[in-house]
Wavefront OBJ file of the C-alpha trace (Angstrom):
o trace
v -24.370 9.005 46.340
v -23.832 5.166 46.263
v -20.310 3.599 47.448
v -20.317 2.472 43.275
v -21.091 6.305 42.179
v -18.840 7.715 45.031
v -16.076 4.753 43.186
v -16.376 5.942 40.159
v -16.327 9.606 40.685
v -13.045 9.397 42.430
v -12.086 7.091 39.512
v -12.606 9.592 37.255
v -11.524 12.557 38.542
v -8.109 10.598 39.192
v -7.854 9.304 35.076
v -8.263 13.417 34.465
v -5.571 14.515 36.534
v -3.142 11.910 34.553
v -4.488 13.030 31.398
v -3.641 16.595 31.554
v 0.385 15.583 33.131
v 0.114 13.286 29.688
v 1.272 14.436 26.524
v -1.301 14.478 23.865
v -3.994 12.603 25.769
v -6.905 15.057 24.318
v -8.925 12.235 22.963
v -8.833 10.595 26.548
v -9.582 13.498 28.174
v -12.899 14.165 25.713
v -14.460 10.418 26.229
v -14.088 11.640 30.046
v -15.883 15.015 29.676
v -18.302 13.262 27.845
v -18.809 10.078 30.327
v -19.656 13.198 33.155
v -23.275 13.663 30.919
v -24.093 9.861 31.856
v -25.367 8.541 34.942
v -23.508 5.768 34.866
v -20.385 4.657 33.516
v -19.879 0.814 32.676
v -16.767 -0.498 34.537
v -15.248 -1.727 31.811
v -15.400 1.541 29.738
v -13.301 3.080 32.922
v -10.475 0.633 33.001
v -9.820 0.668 29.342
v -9.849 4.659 29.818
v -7.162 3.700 32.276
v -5.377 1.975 30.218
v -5.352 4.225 27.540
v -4.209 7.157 30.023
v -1.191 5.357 31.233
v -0.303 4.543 28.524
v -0.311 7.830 26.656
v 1.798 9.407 29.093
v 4.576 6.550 29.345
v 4.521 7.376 25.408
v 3.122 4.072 23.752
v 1.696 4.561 20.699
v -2.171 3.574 20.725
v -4.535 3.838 17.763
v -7.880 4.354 19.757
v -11.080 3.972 17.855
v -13.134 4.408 20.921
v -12.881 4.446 24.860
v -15.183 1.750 25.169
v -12.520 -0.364 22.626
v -9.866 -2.387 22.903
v -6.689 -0.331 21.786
v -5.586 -1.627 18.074
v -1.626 -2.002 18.527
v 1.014 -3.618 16.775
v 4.266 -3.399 18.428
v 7.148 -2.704 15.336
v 10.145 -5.410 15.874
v 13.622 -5.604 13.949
v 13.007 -5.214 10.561
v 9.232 -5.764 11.313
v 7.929 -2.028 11.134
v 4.552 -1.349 11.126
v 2.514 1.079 8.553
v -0.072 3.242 10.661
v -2.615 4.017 8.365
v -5.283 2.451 6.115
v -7.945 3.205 2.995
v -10.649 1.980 3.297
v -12.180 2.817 -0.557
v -10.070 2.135 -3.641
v -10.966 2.233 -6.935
v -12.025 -1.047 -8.812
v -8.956 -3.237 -9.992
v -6.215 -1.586 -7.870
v -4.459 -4.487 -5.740
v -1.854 -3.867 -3.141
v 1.776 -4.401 -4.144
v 4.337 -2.723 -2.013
v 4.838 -1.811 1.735
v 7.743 0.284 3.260
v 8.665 1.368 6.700
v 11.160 1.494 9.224
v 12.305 2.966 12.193
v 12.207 6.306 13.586
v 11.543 9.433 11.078
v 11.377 6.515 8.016
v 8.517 7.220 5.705
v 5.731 4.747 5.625
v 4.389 3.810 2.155
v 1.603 1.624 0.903
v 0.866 1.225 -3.182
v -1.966 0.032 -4.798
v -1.303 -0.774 -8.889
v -4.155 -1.805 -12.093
v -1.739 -1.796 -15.012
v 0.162 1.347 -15.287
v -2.138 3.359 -12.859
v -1.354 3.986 -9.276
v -2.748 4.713 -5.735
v 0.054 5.451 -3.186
v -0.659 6.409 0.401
v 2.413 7.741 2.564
v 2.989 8.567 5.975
v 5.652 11.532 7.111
v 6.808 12.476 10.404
v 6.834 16.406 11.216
v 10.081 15.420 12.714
v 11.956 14.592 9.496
v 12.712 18.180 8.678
v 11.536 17.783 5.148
v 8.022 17.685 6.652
v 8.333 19.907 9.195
v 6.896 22.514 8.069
v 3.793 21.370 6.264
v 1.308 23.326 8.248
v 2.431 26.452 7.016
v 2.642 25.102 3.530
v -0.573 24.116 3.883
v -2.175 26.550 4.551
v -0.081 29.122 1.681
v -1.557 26.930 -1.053
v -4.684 28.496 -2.220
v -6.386 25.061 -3.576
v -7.338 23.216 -0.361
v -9.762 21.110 0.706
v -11.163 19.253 3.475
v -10.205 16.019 4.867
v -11.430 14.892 8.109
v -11.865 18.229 9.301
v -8.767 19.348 8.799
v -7.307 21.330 5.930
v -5.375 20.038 3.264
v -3.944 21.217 0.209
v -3.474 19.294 -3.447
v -1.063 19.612 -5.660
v -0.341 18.156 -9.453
v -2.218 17.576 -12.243
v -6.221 17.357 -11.354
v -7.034 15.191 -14.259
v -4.519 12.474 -14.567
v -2.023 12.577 -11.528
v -2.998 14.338 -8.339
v -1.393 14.664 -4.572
v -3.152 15.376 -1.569
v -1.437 16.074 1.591
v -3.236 16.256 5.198
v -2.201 16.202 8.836
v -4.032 13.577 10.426
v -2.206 15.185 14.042
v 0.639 17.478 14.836
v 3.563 14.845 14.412
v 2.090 12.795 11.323
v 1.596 14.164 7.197
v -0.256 11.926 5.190
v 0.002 11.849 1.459
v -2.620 10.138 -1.017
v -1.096 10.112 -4.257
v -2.937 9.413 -7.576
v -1.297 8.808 -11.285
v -2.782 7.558 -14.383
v -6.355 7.684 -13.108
v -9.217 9.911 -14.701
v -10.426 12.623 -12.140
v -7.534 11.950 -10.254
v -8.440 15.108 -7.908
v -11.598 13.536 -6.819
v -9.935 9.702 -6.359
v -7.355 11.463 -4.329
v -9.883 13.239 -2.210
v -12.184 9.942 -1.953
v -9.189 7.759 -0.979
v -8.017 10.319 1.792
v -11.707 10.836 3.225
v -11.494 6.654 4.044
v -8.513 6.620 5.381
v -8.372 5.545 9.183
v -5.608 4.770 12.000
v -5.757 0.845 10.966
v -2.220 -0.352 11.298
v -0.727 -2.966 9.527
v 2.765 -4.672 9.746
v 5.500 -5.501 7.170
v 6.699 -9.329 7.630
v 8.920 -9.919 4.658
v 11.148 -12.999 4.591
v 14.720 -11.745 6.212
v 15.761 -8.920 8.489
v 19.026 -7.849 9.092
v 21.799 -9.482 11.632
v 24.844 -7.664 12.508
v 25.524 -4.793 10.634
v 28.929 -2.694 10.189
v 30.054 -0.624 12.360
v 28.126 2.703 12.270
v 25.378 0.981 9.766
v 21.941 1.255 11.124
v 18.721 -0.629 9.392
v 16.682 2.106 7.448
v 13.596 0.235 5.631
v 11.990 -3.057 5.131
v 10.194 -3.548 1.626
v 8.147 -5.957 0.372
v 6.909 -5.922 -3.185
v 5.272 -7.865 -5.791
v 1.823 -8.484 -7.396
v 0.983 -11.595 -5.605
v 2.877 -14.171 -2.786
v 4.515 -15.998 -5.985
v 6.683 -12.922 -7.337
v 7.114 -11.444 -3.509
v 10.613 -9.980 -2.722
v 11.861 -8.452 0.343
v 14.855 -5.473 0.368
v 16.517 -4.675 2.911
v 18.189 -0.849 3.309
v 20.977 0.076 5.739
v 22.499 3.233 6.110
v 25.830 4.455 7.488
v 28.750 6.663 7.578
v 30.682 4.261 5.009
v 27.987 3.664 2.663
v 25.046 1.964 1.920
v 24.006 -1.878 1.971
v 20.582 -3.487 0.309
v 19.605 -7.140 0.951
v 16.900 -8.756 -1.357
v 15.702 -12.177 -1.185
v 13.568 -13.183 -4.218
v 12.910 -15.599 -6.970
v 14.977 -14.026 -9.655
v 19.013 -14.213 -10.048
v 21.251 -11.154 -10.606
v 23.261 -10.786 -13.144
v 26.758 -12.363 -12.715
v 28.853 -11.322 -15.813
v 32.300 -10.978 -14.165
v 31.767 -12.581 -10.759
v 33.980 -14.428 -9.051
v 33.130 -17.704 -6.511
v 33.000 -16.746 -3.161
v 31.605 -18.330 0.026
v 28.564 -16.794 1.419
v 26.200 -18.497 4.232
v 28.337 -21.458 4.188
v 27.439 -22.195 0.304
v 29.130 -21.614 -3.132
v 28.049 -18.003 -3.962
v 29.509 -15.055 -6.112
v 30.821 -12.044 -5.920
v 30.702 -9.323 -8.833
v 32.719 -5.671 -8.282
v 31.538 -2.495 -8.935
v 31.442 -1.536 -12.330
v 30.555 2.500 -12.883
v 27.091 3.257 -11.094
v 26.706 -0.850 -10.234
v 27.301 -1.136 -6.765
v 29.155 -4.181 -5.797
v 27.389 -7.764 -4.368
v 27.099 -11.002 -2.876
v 24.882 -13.216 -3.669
v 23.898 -16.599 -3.230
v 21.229 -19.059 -4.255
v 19.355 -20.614 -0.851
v 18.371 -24.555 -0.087
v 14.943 -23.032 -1.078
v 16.082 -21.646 -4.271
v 15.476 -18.260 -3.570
v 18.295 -15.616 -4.241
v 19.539 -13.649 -1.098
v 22.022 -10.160 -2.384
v 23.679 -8.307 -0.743
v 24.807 -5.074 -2.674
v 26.842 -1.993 -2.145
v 30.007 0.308 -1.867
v 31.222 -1.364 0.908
v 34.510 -3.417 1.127
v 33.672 -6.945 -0.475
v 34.242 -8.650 3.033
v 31.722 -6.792 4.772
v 29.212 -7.394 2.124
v 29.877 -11.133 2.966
v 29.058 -10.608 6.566
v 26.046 -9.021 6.077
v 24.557 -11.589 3.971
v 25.964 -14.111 6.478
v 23.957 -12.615 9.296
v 20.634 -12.060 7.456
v 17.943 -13.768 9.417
v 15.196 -15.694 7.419
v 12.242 -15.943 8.051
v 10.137 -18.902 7.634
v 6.445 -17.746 7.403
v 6.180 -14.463 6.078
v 3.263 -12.264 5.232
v 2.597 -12.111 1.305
v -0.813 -13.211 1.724
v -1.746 -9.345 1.501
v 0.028 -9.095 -1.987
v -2.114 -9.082 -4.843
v -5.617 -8.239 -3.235
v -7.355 -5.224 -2.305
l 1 2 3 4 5 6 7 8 9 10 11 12 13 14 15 16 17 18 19 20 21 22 23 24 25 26 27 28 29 30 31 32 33 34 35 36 37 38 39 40 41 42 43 44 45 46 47 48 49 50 51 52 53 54 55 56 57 58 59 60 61 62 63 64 65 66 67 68 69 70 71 72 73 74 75 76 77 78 79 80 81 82 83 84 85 86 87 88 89 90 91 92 93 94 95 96 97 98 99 100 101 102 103 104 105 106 107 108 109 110 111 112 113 114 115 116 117 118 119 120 121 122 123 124 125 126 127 128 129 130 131 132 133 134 135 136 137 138 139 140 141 142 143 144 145 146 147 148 149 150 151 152 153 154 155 156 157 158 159 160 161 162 163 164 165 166 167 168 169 170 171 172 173 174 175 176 177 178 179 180 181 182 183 184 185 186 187 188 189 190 191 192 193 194 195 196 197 198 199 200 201 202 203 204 205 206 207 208 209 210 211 212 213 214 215 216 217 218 219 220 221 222 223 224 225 226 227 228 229 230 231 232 233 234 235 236 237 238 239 240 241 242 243 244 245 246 247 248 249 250 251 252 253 254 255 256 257 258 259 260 261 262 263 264 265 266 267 268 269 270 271 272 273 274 275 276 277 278 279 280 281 282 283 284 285 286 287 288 289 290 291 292 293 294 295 296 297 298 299 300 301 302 303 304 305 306 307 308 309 310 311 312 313 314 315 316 317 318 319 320 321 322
């Protein structure tokens, strides 16, 4: 055996006994059974199998397409979160026009719209207890089918609204959802077979500041059919209540406000009337509209729109195309 050969060996046999300490590193440790049928391994296959070992068992998230690849990663920042999955086959005329995420257990949810018809694809964690138990559901249904190799069941209407639900892994449920679509059992089932582990991330135009105390930052949304009509909400959630922040072309109504300051301009302030929640809200040097809405005192509804943080260049490009 060569000094190179006797290299890699040792290499090797080192990657394999991180692997197996590592949780869920079975895709590493495959490529490596599979690299022992070659007779020689390129260096650079090995160090990104390195890479990918390490860091699978200090517990960074990776979406690996192939040893031989550069990881695809997108690191989620506040009020930045970042939407794992992808289609990659849509029917004609469906555009994308909303993205949610946040952190932790927070659903993940991408919509494509033509007209009044809909394609929605959603991510759950196994971990939110409302998903936990999918498997078994799963596999009670008796009208499943195969995505990906795994089962997966669909429920709904098959003709003009259909769901199909999948686990991708153990700690992720996909959903592809289908309404106002002909055969939407067969859209649903061609839109889940193209999905792949393509992230993408959610740069709307604010993210939250300083929040009250016990508040924590639930979802970032963007919306709209194209950059012109974008708007980004905000959602915080708390013992005391809850808070939502949109910036976006398009004033609220103000029947019964009163003036209030708000960012260091003239804004207004309207009470809760019935199920309207109380807001802020103020009209920026760019002429957007930043409100801040809720059941929280009046006075910390002014210092969460005081600490929103805008953001100069954010991502609509994506809104309005396929």
């Amino acid at each position: 055996m060569t000094p190179s050969n006797e290299t890699e060996t040792l290499l090797r046999d080192s990657l394999e006994r991180l692997a197996e300490q590592a949780p869920d590193g079975n895709q590493v440790l495959n490529a490596l059974a599979r690299a022992r049928q070659r007779k020689r391994r390129p260096r650079l296959a090995l160090a990104a199998a390195a890479a990918a070992v390490i860091a699978v068992a200090a517990g960074v998230p990776l979406v690996v397409n192939a040893v031989t690849d550069v990881p695809a990663q997108l690191t989620p920042a506040a009020g930045r979160p970042v939407l794992g999955y992808t289609p990659g086959w849509l029917p004609d005329g469906f555009t994308e026009q909303y993205r949610s995420g946040g952190p932790g257990i927070t659903t993940q949810v991408r919509q494509w719209q033509s007209g009044a018809s809909q394609v929605e694809l959603a991510a759950h964690s196994t971990a939110d207890p409302e998903w936990a138990q999918t498997a078994l559901r799963i596999a009670a249904l008796p009208d499943q089918v195969v995505v990906h190799g795994r089962v997966a069941m669909v429920t709904g209407s098959v003709s003009t609204a259909a769901t199909l639900t999948w686990m991708p892994d153990d700690h992720h449920v996909l959903t592809a959802k289908v309404e106002g679509v002909p055969d939407a059992r067969g859209v649903a089932e061609q839109v889940a077979d193209s999905v792949t582990a393509d992230p993408v991330l959610v740069r709307g135009e604010a993210r939250f500041g300083p929040l009250p105390a016990g508040m924590r930052e639930e979802a970032t949304t963007v919306r709209g059919s194209s950059s012109d009509t974008a708007t980004t909400v905000l959602d915080a959630n708390g013992p005391g209540g809850k808070v939502r922040v949109t910036v976006g072309g398009g004033s609220p109504a103000l029947g019964g406000s009163v003036p209030v300051q708000v960012r260091g301009l003239s804004g207004a302030y309207v009470p809760a009337t019935g199920p309207a929640d109380a807001l802020v809200t103020v009209r920026l040097s760019s002429g957007r509209w930043l409100t801040a809405s809720g059941r929280i005192p009046r006075e910390q509804l002014v210092t969460v729109a005081d600490g929103i943080v805008l953001d100069p260049a954010p991502d609509y490009g994506w809104l309005g195309s396929r």
